[in-house]
Residue frames as a rotation matrix with the C-alpha (Angstrom) as fourth column:
UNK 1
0.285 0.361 0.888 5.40
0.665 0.593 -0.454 87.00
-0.691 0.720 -0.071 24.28
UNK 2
-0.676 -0.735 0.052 6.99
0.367 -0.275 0.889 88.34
-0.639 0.620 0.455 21.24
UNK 3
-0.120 0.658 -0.744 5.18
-0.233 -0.747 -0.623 90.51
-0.965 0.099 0.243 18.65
UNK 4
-0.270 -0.345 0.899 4.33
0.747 0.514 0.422 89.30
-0.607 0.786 0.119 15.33
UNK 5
-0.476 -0.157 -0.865 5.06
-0.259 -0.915 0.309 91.88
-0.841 0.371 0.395 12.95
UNK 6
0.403 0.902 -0.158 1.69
-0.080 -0.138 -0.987 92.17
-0.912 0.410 0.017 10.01
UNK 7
0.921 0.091 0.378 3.50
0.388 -0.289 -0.875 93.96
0.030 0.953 -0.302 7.77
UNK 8
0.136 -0.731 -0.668 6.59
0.838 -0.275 0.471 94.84
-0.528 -0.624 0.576 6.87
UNK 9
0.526 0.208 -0.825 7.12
-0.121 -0.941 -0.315 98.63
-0.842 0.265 -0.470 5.25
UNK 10
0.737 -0.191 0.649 8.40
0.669 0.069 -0.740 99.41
0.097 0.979 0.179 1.82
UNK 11
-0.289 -0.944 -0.158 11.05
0.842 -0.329 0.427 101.52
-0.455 -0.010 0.890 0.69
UNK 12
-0.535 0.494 0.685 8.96
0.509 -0.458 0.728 103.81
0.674 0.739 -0.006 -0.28
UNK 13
0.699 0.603 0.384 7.10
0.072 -0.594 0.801 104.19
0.711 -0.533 -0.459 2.91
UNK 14
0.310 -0.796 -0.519 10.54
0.923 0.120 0.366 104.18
-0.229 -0.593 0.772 4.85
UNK 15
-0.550 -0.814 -0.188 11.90
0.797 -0.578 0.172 106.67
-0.249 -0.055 0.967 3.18
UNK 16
-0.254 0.172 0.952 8.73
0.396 -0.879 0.264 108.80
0.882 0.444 0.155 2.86
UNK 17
0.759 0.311 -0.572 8.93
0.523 0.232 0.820 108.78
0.388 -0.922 0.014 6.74
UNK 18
0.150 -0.725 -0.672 12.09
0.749 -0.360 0.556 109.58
-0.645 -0.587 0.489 7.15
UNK 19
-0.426 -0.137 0.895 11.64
0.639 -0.746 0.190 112.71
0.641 0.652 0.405 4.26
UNK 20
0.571 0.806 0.157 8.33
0.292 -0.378 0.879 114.02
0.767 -0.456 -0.451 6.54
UNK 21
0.344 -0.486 -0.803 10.92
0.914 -0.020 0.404 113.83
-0.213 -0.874 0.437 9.86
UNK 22
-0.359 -0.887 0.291 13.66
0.911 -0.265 0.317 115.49
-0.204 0.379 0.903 7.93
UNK 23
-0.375 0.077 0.924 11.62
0.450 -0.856 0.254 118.43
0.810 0.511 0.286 6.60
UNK 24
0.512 0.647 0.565 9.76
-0.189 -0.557 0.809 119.39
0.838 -0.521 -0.162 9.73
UNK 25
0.053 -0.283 0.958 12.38
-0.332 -0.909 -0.250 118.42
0.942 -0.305 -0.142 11.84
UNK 26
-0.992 -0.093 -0.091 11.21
0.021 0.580 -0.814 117.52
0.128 -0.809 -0.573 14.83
UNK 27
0.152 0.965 -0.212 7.30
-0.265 0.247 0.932 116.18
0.952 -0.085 0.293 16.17
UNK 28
-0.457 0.223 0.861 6.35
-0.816 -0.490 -0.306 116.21
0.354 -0.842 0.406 19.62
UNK 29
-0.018 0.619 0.785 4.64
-0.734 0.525 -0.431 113.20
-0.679 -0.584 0.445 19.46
UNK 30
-0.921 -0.215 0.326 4.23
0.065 0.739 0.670 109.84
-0.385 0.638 -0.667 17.10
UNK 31
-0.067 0.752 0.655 0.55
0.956 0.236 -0.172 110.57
-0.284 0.615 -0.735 16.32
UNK 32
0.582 0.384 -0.717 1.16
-0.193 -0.791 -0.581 114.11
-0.790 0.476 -0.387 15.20
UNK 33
-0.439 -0.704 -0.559 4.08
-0.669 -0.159 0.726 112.97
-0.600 0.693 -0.401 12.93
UNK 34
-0.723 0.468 0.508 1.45
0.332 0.880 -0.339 109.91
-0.606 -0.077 -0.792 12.08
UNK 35
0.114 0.857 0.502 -1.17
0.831 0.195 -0.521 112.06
-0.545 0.476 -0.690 11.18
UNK 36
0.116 -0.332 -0.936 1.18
-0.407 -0.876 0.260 114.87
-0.906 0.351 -0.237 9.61
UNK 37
-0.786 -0.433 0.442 2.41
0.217 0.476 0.852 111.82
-0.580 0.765 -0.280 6.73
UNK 38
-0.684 0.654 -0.323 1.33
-0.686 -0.728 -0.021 112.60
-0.249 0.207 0.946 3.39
UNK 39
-0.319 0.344 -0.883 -0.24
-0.406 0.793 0.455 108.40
0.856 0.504 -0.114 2.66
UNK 40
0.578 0.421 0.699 -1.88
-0.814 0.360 0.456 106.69
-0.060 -0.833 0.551 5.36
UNK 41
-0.364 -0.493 -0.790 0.38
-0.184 0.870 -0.458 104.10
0.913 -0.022 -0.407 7.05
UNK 42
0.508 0.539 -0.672 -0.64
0.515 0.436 0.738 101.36
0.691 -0.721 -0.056 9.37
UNK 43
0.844 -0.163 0.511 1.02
-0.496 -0.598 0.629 102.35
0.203 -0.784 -0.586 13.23
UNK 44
0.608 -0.355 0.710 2.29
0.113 0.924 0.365 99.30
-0.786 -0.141 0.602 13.73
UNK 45
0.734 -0.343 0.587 4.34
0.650 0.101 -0.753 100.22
0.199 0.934 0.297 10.16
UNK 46
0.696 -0.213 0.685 5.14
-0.316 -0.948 0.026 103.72
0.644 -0.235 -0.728 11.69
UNK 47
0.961 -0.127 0.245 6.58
-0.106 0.651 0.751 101.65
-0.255 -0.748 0.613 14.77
UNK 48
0.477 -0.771 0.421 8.79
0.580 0.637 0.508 99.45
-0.660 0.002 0.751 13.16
UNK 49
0.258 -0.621 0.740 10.21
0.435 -0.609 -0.663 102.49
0.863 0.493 0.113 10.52
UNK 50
0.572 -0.447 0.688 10.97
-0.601 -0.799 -0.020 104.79
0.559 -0.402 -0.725 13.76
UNK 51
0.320 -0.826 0.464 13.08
-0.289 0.382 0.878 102.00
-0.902 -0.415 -0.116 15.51
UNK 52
0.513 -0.632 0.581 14.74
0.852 0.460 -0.251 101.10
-0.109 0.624 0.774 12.27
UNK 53
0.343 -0.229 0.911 15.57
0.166 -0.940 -0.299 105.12
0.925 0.254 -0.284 11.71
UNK 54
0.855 -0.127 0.503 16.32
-0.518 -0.237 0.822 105.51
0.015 -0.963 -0.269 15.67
UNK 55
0.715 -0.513 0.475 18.65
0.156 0.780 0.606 102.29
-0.682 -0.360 0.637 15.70
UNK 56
0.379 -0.669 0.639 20.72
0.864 0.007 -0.504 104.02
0.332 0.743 0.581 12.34
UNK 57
-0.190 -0.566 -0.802 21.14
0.768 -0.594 0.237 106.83
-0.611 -0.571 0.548 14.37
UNK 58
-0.516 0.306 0.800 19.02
0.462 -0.687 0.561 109.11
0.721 0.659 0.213 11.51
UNK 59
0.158 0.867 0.472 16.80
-0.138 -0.454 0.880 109.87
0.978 -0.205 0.048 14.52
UNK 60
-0.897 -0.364 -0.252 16.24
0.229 0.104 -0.968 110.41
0.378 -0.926 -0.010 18.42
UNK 61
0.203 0.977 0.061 13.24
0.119 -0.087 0.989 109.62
0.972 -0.193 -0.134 20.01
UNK 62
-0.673 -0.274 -0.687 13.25
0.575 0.390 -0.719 111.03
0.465 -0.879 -0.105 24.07
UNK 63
-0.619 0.775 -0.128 10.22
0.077 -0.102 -0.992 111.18
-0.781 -0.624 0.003 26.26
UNK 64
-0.316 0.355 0.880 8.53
0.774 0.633 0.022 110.58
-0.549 0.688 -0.475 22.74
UNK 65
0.498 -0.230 -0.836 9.83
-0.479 -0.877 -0.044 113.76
-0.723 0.423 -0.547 20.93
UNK 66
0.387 -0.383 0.839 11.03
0.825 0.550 -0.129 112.49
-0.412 0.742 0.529 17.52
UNK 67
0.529 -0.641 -0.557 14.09
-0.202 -0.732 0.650 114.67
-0.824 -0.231 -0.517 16.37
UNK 68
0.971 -0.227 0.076 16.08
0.101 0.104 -0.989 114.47
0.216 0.968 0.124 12.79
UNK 69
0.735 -0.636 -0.236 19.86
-0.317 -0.629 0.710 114.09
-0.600 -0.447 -0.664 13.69
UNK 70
0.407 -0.544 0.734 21.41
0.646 0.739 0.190 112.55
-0.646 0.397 0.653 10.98
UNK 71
0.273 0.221 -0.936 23.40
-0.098 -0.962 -0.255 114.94
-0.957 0.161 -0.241 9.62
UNK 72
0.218 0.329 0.919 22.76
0.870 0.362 -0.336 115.47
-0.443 0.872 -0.207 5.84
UNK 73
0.669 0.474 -0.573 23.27
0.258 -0.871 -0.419 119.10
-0.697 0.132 -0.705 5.42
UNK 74
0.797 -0.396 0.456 25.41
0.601 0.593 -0.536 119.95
-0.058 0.701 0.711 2.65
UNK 75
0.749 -0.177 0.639 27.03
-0.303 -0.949 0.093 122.61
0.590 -0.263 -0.764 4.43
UNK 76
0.657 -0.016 0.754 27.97
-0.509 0.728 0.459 119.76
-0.556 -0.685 0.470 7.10
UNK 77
0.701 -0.476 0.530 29.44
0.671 0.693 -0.264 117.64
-0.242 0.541 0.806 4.40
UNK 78
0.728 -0.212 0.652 31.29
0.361 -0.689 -0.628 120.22
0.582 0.693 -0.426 3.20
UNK 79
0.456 -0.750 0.480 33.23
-0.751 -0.613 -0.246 121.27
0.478 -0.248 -0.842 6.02
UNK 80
0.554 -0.191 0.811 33.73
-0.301 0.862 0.408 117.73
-0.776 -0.470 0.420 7.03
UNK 81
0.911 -0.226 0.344 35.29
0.314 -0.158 -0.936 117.44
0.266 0.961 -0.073 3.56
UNK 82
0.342 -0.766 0.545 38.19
-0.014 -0.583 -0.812 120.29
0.940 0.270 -0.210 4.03
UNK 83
0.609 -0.343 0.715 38.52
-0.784 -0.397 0.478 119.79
0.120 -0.852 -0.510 7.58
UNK 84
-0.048 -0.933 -0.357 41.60
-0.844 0.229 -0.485 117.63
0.534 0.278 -0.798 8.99
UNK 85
0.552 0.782 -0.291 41.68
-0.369 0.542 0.755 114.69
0.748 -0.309 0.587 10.00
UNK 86
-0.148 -0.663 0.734 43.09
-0.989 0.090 -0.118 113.43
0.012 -0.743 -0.669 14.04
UNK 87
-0.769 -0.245 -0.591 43.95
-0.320 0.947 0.024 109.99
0.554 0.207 -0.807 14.27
């Protein structure tokens, strides 16, 4: 049987999820990064942002370690920039 999804998140609480990741990194678990956020969001919300962030490839969730790999760094951009490109 298929889940019916309550609620669906904002853009606002999407992206103040995926700020909370981004600064700290990485969490060890989904209820410490859960109860690290600074607004209370439902779980079931939490949920359905970390497979939307997992499935863009901003994130990696294994043995239910949540990890920041999207890379953003502006160091990163930068040498991706000046470096050459192979076919």
């Amino acid at each position: 049987m298929a889940t019916t999804i309550l609620h669906q998140p904002t853009l606002k609480t999407i992206l103040m999820i995926e700020n909370q990741i981004r600064k700290g990194r990485s969490y060890p678990t989904k209820k410490e990064l859960w109860e690290s956020l600074p607004k209370g969001v439902q779980y079931q919300t939490l949920n359905l942002v970390l497979n939307y962030l997992e499935s863009s490839k901003k994130i990696l969730i294994d043995k239910g370690h949540i990890v920041w790999t999207f890379p953003d760094d502006k160091k990163l951009r930068d040498l991706i920039a000046r470096s050459t490109q192979l076919r």
